[in-house]
N, C-alpha and C positions, 0 to 999 in steps of 0.2 A: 580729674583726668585719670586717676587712677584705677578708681572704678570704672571708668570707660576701659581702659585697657584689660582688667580683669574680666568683665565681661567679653571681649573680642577672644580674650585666650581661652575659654568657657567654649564660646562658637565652635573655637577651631580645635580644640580639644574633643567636640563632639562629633565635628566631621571624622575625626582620625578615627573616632568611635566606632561611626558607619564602615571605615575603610578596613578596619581594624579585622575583621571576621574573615574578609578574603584570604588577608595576607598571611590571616596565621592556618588556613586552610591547608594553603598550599603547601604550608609544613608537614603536614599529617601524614605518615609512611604509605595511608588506604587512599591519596592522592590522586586521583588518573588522571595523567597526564597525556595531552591530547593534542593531535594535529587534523587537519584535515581526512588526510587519509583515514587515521584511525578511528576518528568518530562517523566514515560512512561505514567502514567494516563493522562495528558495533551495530549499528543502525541494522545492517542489511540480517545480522545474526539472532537480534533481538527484537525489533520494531514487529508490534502483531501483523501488520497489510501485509508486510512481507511473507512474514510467516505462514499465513493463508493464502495468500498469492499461490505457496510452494505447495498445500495440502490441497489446492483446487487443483494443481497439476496432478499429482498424486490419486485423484478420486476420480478424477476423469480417464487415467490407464486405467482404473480401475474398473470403470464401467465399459471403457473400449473391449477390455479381456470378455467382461460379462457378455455382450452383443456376438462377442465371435465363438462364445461357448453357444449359441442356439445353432450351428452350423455342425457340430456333436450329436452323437446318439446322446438320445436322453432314455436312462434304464433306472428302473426303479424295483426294489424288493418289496412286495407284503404278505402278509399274514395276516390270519385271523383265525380265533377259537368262541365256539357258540356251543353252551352248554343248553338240554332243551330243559326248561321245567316241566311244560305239558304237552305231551304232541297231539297233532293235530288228527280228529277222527275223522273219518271218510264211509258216508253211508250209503249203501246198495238197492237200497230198498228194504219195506217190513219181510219178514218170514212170513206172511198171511199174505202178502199181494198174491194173490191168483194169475192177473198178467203179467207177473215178470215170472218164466219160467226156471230162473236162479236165484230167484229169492230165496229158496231155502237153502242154498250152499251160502249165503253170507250171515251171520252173527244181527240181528235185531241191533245192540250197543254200537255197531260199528266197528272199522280195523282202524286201530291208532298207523299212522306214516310219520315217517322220520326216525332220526337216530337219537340217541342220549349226547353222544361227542361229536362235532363237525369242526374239523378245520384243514383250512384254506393256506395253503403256500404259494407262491410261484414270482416268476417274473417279465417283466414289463418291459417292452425297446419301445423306442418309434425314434426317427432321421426325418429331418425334411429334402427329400431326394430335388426339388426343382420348387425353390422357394423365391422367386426375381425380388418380391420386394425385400427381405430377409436381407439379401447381397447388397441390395443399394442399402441400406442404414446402414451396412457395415460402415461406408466413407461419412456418413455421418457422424458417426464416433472418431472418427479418425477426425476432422474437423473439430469438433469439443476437445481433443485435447492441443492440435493448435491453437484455439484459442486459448486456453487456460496455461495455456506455455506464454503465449504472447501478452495475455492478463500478467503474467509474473515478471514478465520483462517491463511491463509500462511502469508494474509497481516497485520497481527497482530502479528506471529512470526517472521517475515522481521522488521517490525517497533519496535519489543521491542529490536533486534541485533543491527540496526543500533542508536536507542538513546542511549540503554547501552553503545556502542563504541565512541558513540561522547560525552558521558555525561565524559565516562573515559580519552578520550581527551583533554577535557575544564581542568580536574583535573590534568592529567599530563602536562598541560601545564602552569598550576599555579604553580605546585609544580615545574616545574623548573623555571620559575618566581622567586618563593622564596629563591633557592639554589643560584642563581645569587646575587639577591639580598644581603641574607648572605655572597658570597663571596665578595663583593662589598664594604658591613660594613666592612668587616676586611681588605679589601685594602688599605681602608680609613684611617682606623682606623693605618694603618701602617704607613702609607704614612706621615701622622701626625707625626707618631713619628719617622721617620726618617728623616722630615725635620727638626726637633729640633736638632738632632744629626749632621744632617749637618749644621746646623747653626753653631753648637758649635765645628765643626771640626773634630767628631768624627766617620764618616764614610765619603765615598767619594760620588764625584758629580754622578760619574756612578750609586750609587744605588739609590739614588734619580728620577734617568730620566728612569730608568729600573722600578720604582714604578709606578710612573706616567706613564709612556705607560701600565702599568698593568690596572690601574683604569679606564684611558680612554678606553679601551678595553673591561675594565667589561661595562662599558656605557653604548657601544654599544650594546653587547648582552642582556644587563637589555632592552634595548628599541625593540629590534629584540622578544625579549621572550615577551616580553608586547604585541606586533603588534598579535604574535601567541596568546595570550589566547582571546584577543577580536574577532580572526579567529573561533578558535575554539566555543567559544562560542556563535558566529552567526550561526552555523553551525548548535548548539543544538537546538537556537532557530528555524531554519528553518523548522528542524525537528517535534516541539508542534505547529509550526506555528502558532508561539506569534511576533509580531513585533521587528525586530533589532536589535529597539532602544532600545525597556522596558531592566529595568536594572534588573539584574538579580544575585541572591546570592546564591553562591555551597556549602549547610552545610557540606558537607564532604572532606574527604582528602584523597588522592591516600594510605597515611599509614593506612587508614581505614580496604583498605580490605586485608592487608597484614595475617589476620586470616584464611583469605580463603586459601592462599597458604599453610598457617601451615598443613591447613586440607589435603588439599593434600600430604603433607611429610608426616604424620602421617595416613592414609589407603591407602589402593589400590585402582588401578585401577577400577571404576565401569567400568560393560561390555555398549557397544553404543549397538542402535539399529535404526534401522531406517525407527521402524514400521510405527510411526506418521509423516515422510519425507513429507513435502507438495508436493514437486516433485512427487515425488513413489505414492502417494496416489491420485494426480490429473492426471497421466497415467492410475491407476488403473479402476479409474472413467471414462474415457476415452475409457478404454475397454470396460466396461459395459456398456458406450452408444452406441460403436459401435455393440454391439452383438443384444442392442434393436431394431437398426435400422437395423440391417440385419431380425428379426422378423417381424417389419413392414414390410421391402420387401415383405417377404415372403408372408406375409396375403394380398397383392394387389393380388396375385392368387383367393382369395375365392371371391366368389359373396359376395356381398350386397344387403340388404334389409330395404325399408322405408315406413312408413303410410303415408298419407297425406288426411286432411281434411280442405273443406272450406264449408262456409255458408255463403250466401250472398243477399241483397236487392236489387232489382233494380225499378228506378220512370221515369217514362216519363209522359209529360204533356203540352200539347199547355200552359195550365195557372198553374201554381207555385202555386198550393196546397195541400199542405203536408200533409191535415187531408183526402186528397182524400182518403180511402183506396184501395178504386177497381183500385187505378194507382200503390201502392206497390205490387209488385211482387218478392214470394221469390226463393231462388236456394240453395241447398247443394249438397257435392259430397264427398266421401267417397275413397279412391283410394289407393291401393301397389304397389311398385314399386322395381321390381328385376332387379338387373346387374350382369349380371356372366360373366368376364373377360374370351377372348378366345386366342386371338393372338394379339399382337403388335410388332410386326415386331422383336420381341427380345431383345428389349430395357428393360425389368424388368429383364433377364436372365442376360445380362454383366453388368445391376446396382448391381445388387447382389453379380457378380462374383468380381468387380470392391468396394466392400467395404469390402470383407471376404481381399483381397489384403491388402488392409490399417490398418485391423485388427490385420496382419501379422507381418505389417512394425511396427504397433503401440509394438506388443512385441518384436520386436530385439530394439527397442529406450529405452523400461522402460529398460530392461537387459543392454547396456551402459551407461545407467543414474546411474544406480543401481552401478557399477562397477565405475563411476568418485568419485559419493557418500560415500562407499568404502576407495577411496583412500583420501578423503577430510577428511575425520572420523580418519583416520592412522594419517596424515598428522598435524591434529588439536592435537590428544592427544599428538603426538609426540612434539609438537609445546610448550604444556605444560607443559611435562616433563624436555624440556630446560628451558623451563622458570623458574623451581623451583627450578634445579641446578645452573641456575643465580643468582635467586632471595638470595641461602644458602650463594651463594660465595662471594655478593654483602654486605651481610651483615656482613662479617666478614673485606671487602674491608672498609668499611665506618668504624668500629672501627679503622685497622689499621691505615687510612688516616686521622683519625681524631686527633691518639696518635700523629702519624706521625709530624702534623702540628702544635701540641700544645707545641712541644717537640723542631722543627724548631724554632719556634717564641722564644721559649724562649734562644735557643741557637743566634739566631743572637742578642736579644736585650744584652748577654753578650758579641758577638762578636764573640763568638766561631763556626757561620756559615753565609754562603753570603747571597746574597739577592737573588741569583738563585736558592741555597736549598729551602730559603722560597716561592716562587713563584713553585716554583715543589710540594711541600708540599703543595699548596695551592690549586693548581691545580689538586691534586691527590686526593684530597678530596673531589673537586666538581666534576668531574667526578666519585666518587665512589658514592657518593648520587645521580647522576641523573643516573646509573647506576640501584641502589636499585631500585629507581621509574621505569626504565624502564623494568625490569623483573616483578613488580607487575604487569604494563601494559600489557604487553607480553601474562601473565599469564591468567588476563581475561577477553582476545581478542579470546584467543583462547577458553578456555569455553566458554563464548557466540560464538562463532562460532560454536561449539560443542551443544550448544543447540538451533540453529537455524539449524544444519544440522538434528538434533535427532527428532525436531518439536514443541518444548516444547514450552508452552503456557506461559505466563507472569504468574507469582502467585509470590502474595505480601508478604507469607511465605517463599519465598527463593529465594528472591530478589537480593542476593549479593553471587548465588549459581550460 
C-alpha cells in the first residue's frame, strides 16, 4: 500500500509538473497581460492580413494619383551630342564627264557633308485636349480604392472574429483546466481519507483501488487539459503575432461574460441585417467596376484629341565652340493630333458584349451569396438561442451536481453510500461545470459569428457584445 500511495504522489507531482510552467510564467515582469480588448488591438497592429490589407489601400491612392497625372501636360527635356569620325562624301560626277556641263566645278574625290560637333537640345509638351475614354478610367481608379478600403475593413472584421474566438478558447480551455483540477483536490482529498479508513478496517480494499484509478485518471486529463490551453493559447498568440514563447496572462474568465447571456434571456431578438456583409458589399463594388468598364468600352468608339509642342536647338561645328552663335540654330513646332476610331475587325463589339455577360454572371453570384448569407444569419441566431437554453439548464445542473456531491461525500464518510455514488456524484458535477462553460462558449461563438456575418467593426464600447 505504500508503494501504491508513493506511486499516486509520483502522478500527481507530475501533473503539477505540466501546470507548473504557466504559473510561474505569469510571474515574469515581460508577462502580457491580456484581456479581450487588448489582444484585438495587438492583433489589428501586428497581424500581417491586416497589415496588407492597409498597404493595398495605400497602392491603390497610389495608382488612382498615377491615372489622374495622364490628364497633365506631359513635358520632357533631351539632349544629344554626336561626334563625326568620318563624314560622309557626296559625288557630282567625274571631271571628264563631257555631259554634265559642271563637272569640272566639282572635285573628282567628292565634297565631304556634315560637321565635326552636333548637338541636340530642346523640349517636348503634349496634353490630351479631348481624351473620353482617359475620363472614364479616372472612376475606375476611384473604385480600386474602394475596394481595397472595403478589403481592409473585411480584413479587420475577419481578424476581430477570429481573436475574439481564440481568445474565448484559450479561456475555455483554462476554465476546464481548473474544473479538473478542482475535481482532482477532491479525489485526493478522498482518497486520503479513505485510505485511513482502510488502514483502520473500516471500508474495503475495493474502494480504495476504485479511488485510485479515479485520481490517476483525473492526472491524466489535468495533463491532456494543460497540453490544450498552451494549444490554445499559441493559437491566440499566432493570431497578434507575438512570439510563442512570450508568456502570456488572460485577465479574465469564461464566468465573465456569462452577463452577456443574461442579456440575451432578458430582450429580444435584435433584427440581422446584412447591409455592412463584407461579402455583399465587395460584389456590389464589383458591379460598379464592371459597369465602369463597360463605359470605358464604350468611349474607345469616340475620337481623340492631343496638343503637342516642341522647341528646340541645334549646333554643328568642325570646332567645339559654344559661344559661336551663328552655329546655334533654333526649331519649334506646334501640332494636333485627331484619332477617330473606325473599324477593327470587331473586336471592341464582343469586348463589350463579353463583359455586359460577366456583369450578369456577377449578379446571379451576389443573389446566392446573399441566400448562403441568409441561412448563416438563421443558423448563428439559432445556434444562440440553444446556447442560452443550455447555458439556463446548465446552471441549475451545477447546483444540483454540486448539492448532489456534497450530500454523497458526506453520506459515504458515515457509511451510508459507496464509493460508486461518490465517484457518480463527482463526476456529475464536473461535467455540469464544463457543461456551464461550454454554453457560455457556444453562446459567443455564435455572436461573433453574427457579427462577422452583419460586418461589425471592432468598437472598444461593446467589446464583450
Amino acid at each position: 500500500m505504500r508503494i501504491c500511495d508513493t506511486r499516486l504522489a509520483s502522478i500527481a507531482a507530475l501533473a503539477m509538473a505540466w501546470l507548473s510552467p504557466s504559473l510561474s510564467a505569469q510571474e515574469k515582469p515581460d508577462t502580457l497581460s491580456l484581456d479581450m480588448a487588448r489582444a484585438i488591438e495587438i492583433a489589428y497592429k501586428q497581424n500581417a492580413n491586416v497589415t496588407t490589407s492597409d498597404m493595398e489601400v495605400t497602392r491603390a491612392t497610389y495608382n488612382q494619383r498615377k491615372g489622374l497625372s495622364a490628364l497633365l501636360p506631359n513635358v520632357n527635356l533631351s539632349g544629344s551630342y554626336g561626334y563625326t569620325l568620318k563624314k560622309q562624301r557626296v559625288y557630282f560626277g567625274g571631271g571628264d564627264d563631257s555631259s554634265n556641263p559642271f563637272a569640272s566645278a566639282f572635285p573628282k574625290e567628292g565634297i565631304e557633308m556634315g560637321q565635326t560637333h552636333n548637338i541636340q537640345a530642346g523640349v517636348q509638351a503634349g496634353v490630351a485636349v479631348l481624351a473620353p475614354q482617359l475620363w472614364a478610367s479616372l472612376a475606375l481608379d476611384r473604385n480600386a480604392v474602394e475596394q481595397a478600403v472595403e478589403k481592409a475593413r473585411a480584413s479587420r472584421v475577419e481578424m476581430t472574429s477570429e481573436v475574439r474566438k481564440a481568445y474565448l478558447g484559450a479561456l475555455m480551455a483554462r476554465d476546464a483546466l481548473r474544473v479538473l483540477e478542482e475535481s482532482l483536490a477532491n479525489a485526493q482529498e478522498n482518497h486520503g481519507q479513505i485510505r485511513q479508513k482502510f488502514e483502520q478496517g473500516l471500508v474495503a480494499e475495493y474502494d480504495l483501488i476504485r479511488m485510485d484509478a479515479q485520481v490517476k485518471n483525473l492526472v491524466t486529463e489535468v495533463i491532456r487539459a494543460q497540453q490544450s490551453v498552451r494549444l490554445a493559447e499559441m493559437k491566440l498568440k499566432v493570431l497578434m503575432n507575438i512570439d510563442p514563447d512570450h508568456p502570456i496572462k488572460l485577465k479574465e474568465q469564461l464566468e465573465d461574460y456569462s452577463h452577456v447571456v443574461y442579456g440575451r434571456l432578458l430582450s429580444d431578438d435584435a433584427p440581422l441585417s446584412l447591409e455592412q456583409n463584407s461579402a455583399l458589399r465587395t460584389l456590389d463594388l464589383q458591379g460598379d467596376q464592371l459597369e465602369k468598364i463597360i463605359k470605358v468600352k464604350k468611349m474607345a468608339y469616340a475620337p481623340t484629341l492631343s496638343l503637342s509642342f516642341s522647341y528646340n536647338y541645334s549646333f554643328a561645328s568642325d570646332q567645339f565652340k559654344l559661344d559661336n552663335n551663328r552655329r546655334w540654330s533654333p526649331h519649334s513646332m506646334i501640332g494636333v493630333s485627331l484619332n477617330i476610331p473606325v473599324f477593327s475587325g470587331g473586336s471592341r463589339y464582343y469586348d463589350l458584349k463579353a463583359t455586359r455577360l460577366q456583369l450578369q454572371q456577377l449578379a446571379l453570384q451576389r443573389r446566392q451569396t446573399e441566400k448562403e448569407l441568409n441561412l448563416g444569419l438563421t443558423n448563428s441566431r439559432s445556434e444562440q438561442r440553444n446556447a442560452a437554453s443550455q447555458f439556463v439548464a446548465s446552471q441549475e445542473a451545477v447546483r444540483s451536481a454540486q448539492k448532489g456531491y456534497d450530500i454523497a461525500q458526506a453520506r459515504y464518510r458515515t457509511g451510508a453510500a459507496t464509493i460508486l455514488e461518490l465517484n457518480d456524484a463527482d463526476l456529475a458535477l464536473r461535467q455540469a461545470q464544463l457543461n456551464l462553460n461550454q454554453s457560455i462558449f457556444n453562446y459567443m461563438v455564435a455572436s461573433y459569428t453574427l457579427d462577422q456575418l452583419e460586418g461589425r467593426i471592432y468598437m472598444k464600447s461593446n467589446k464583450q457584445q
